[in-house]
C-alpha positions in Angstrom: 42.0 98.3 -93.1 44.2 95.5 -93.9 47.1 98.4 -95.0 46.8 99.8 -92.1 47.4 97.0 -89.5 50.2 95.2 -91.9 51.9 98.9 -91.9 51.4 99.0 -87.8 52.4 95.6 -87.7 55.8 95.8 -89.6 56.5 99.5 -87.9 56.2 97.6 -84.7 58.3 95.0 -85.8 61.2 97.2 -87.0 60.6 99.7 -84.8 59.7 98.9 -81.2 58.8 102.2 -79.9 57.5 103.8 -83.7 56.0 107.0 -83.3 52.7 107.1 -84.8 51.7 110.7 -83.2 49.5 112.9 -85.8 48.4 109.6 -87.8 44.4 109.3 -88.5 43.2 106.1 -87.1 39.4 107.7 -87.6 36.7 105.3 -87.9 38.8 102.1 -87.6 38.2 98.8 -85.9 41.2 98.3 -83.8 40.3 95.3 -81.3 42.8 94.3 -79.3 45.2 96.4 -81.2 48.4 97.2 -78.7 50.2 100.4 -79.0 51.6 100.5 -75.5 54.5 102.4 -75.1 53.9 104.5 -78.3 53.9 108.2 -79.4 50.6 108.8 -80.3 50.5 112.3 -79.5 47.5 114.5 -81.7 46.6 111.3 -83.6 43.2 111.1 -84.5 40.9 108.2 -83.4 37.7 109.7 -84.1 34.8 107.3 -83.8 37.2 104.2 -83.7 36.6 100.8 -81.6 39.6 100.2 -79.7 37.9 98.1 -77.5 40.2 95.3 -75.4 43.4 97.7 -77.0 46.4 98.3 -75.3 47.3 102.3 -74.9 49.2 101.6 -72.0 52.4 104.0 -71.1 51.2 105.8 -74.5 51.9 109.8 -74.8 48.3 110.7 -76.5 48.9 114.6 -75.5 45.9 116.4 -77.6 44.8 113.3 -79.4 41.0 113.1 -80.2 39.4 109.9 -79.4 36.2 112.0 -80.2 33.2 108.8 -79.8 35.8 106.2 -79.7 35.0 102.8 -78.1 37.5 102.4 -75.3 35.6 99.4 -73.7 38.2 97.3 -71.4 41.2 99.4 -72.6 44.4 99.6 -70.8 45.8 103.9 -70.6 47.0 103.4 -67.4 50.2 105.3 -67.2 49.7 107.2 -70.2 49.6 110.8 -70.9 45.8 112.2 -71.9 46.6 115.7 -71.5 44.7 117.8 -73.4 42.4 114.8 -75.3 39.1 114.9 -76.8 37.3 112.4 -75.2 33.6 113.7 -75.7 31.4 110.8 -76.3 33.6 108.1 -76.0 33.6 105.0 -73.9 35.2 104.2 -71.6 33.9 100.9 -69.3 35.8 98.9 -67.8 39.1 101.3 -68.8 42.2 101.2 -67.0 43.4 104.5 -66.3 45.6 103.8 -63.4 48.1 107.1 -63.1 47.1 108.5 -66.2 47.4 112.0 -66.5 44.0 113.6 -68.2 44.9 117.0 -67.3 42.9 120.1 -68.9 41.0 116.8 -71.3 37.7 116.9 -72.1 35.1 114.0 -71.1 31.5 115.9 -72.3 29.1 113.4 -72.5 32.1 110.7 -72.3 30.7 107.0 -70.3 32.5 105.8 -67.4 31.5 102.5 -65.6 33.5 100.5 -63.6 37.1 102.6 -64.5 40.2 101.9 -62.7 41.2 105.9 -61.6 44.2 104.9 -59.1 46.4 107.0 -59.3 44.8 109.3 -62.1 44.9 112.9 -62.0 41.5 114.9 -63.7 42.6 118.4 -62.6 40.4 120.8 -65.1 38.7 118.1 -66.4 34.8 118.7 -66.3 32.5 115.0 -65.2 28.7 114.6 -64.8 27.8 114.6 -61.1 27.0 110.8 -61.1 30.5 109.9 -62.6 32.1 112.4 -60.2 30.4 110.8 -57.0 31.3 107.6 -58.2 34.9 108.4 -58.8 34.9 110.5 -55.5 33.4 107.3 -53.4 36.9 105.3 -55.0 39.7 107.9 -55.6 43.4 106.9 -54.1 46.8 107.5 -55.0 49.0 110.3 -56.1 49.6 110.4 -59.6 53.5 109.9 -60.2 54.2 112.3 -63.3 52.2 114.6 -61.6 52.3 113.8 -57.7 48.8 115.2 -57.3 46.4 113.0 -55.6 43.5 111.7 -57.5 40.7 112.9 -54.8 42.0 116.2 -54.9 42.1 117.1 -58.8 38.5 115.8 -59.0 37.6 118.3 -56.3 36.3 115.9 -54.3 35.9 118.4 -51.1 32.4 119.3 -51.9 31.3 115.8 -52.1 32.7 114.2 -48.6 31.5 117.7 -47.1 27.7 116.9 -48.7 28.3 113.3 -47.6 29.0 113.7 -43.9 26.2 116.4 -43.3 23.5 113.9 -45.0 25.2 110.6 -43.5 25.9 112.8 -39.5 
């Protein structure tokens, strides 16, 4: 553990923008830990804590945070497309214009997430995280300039909503 974040932390200091993409970070505790701006694309967080962590303006293209603990993280503006994120975490996340394109969130925990901005096209959600996204989505995503209410498919739900509230 103690390798691994003096390696991150002289990378980061002689490399600004290191790219750490296809590293295994699996089963780690990396509080607070802040890759923003990195190349993490396919690295492997599998069952890590990156609670209060930084992943902000990140390229995580098919990355697996497979159960990872995403609690008050900042991915806004990152690229998710194509990540595991099946069981993971994620209260309280930022995820302001992230692109989660074709990702997948099976049994994945969202409460109180920050979705400006995001875009979920082909990205299955429970019903209950889906009407609470639905009740909040705004913006257009800016990598993808899809609107966040639209790739959630949102039509169904404010059709359902005005015949039961008419």
């Amino acid at each position: 553990m103690r390798f691994v974040f003096l390696l991150y932390l002289s990378l980061s200091l002689l490399l600004p923008r290191a790219s750490f993409a296809s590293l295994d970070y699996g089963k780690q505790s990396l509080l607070g830990v802040d890759f923003s701006g990195s190349d993490l694309k396919g690295a492997t967080f599998y069952l890590t804590d990156l609670q209060d962590a930084n992943l902000s303006d990140c390229n995580l293209e098919g990355a697996s945070l497979y159960g990872a603990k995403l609690k008050n993280t900042d991915l806004s503006n990152s690229n998710l497309r194509e990540v595991t994120l099946d069981s993971a975490n994620l209260d309280g996340t930022d995820l302001t214009n992230a692109n989660l394109e074709d990702s997948f969130a099976f049994s994945t925990k969202f409460q109180d997430v920050k979705i400006y901005g995001a875009d979920f096209t082909n990205v299955y959600l429970t019903k209950d995280v889906l009407r609470e996204f639905c009740e909040k989505a705004e913006g257009v995503n800016s990598f993808t300039n899809r609107k966040t209410i639209e790739t959630l498919d949102c039509g169904w739900f404010n059709l359902l909503r005005n015949i039961v509230f008419s």
